[in-house]
N, C-alpha and C positions, 0 to 999 in steps of 0.2 A: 132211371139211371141206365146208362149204357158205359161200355167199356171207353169209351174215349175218358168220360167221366173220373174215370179212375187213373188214367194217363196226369188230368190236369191235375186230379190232386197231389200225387206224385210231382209234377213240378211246380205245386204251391210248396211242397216240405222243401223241396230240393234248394228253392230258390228264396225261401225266407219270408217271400212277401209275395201278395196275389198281381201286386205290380211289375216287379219285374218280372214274374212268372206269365202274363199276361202279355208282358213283350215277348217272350221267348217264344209264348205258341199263338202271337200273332193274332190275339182276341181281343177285344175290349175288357176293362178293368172290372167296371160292372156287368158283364153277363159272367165274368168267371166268378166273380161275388159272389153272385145270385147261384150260381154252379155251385158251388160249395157248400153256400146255407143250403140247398136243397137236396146235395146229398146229404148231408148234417141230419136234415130231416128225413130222408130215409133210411138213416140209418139209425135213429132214435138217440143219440149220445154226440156230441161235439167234437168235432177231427181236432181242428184247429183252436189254440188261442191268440185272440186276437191283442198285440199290445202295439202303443205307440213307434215302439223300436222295430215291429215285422210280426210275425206271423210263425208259431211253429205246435208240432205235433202236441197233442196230447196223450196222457198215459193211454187213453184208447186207440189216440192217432195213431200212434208208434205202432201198436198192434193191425191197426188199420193197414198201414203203410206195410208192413209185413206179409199180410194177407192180400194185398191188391198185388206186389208183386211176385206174389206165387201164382198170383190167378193170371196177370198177363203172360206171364214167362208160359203157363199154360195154355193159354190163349195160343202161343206164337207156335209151340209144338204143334196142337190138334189145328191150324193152319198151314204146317208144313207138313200134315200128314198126305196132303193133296199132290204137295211138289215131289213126291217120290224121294226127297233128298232128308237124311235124318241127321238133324246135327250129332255129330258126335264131341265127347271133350276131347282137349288137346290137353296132353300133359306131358310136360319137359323135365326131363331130369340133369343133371349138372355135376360136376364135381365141386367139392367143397375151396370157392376161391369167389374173394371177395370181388374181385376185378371182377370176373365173366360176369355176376350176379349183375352188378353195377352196367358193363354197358348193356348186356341185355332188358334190364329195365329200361335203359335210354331210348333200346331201340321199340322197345313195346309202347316208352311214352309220342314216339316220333310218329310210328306206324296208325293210320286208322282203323286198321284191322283191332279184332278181340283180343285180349289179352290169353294167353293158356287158363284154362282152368285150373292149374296145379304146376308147379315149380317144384321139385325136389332135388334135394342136394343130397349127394350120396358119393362114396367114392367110385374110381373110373370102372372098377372088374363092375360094379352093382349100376352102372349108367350103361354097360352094354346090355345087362341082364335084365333091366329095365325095359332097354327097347326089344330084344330080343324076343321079350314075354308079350313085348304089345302093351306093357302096362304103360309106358311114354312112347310115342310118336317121335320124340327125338333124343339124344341126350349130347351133351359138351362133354368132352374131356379136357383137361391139360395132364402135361405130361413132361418130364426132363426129355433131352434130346436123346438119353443113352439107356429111354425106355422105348424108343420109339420100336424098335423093332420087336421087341414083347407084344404093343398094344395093335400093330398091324398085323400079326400071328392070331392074335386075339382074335381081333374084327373080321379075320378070313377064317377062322376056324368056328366063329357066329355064324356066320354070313353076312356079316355086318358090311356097311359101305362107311369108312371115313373122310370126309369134305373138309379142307382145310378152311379155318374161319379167319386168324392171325399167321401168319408165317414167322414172325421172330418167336412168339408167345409159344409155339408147340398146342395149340389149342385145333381141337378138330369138334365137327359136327357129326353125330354117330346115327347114320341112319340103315336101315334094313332093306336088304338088295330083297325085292320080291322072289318071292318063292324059294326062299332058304330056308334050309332047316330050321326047325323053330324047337327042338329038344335038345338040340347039342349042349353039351357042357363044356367048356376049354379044361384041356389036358395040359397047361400051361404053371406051372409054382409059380408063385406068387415073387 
């Protein structure tokens, strides 16, 4: 068994059937057959059931399938230990508004980039405070028009940077000017 091995099986569960999973990674039907029974057999217990209607995990698969991808997503770390570059998560925090939520999923669906690790909704003081801490990389706010000048007080008294995202909407993108203070609290009433 080799790590590709564990790729395929992975897009045998993904794709329901060793056929069209077979078309996606561009092999013949029966070598990934034979791929499968053979890891099957080394792994002494059955991934897959096979029925008329496709192909899917079994109570071990699931576990299988579980286990193979911790072991790749491993794999890709102690491979990128060589490129000097470490992924880190990205985590966005939001204020609590159905719209931002929505088109930001659109744009995550549009985007080929990775999705954030972690989305959190929070209100705007706790989406500065969030990026402030480091604990999200970005965060959105909205805001009425006749708080703007509270939440700009705010973001200069962080060291925050606001990017406007929407102009009619009052919606900004909250990022952190490098090298600002990073313990401040705002002296600001709510």
């Amino acid at each position: 068994m080799n790590f590709n091995h564990l790729e395929y099986a992975l897009a045998v569960a993904k794709h329901g059937s060793i056929s069209k999973a077979s078309q996606h990674l561009f092999m013949s039907q029966p070598y990934l057959s034979s791929m499968i029974r053979n890891l099957e057999a080394d792994m002494g217990y059955q991934i897959f059931d096979r029925t008329s209607s496709g192909i899917a995990p079994t109570k071990e698969g699931e576990q299988f399938m579980k286990s193979t991808r911790n072991i790749l997503l491993e794999l890709k770390k102690m491979k990128e230990l060589n490129s000097g570059e470490e992924e880190k998560p990205l985590n966005i925090s939001c204020y609590y508004a159905t719209f931002i939520m929505e088109l930001f999923l659109k744009f995550c669906n549009a985007s080929k980039d990775k999705l954030p690790d972690k989305i959190k909704e929070m209100g705007n003081v706790e989406v500065m405070e969030s990026v402030l801490s480091d604990e999200c990389a970005m965060g959105i706010v909205f805001y009425a028009q006749k708080r703007q000048d509270r939440y700009e007080a705010m973001a200069k008294e962080y060291g925050l940077y606001l990017k406007e995202l929407m102009e009619p909407m009052n919606t900004y993108a909250v990022l952190k000017i490098p090298e600002a203070a990073r313990n401040r609290r705002p002296s600001i009433a709510p």
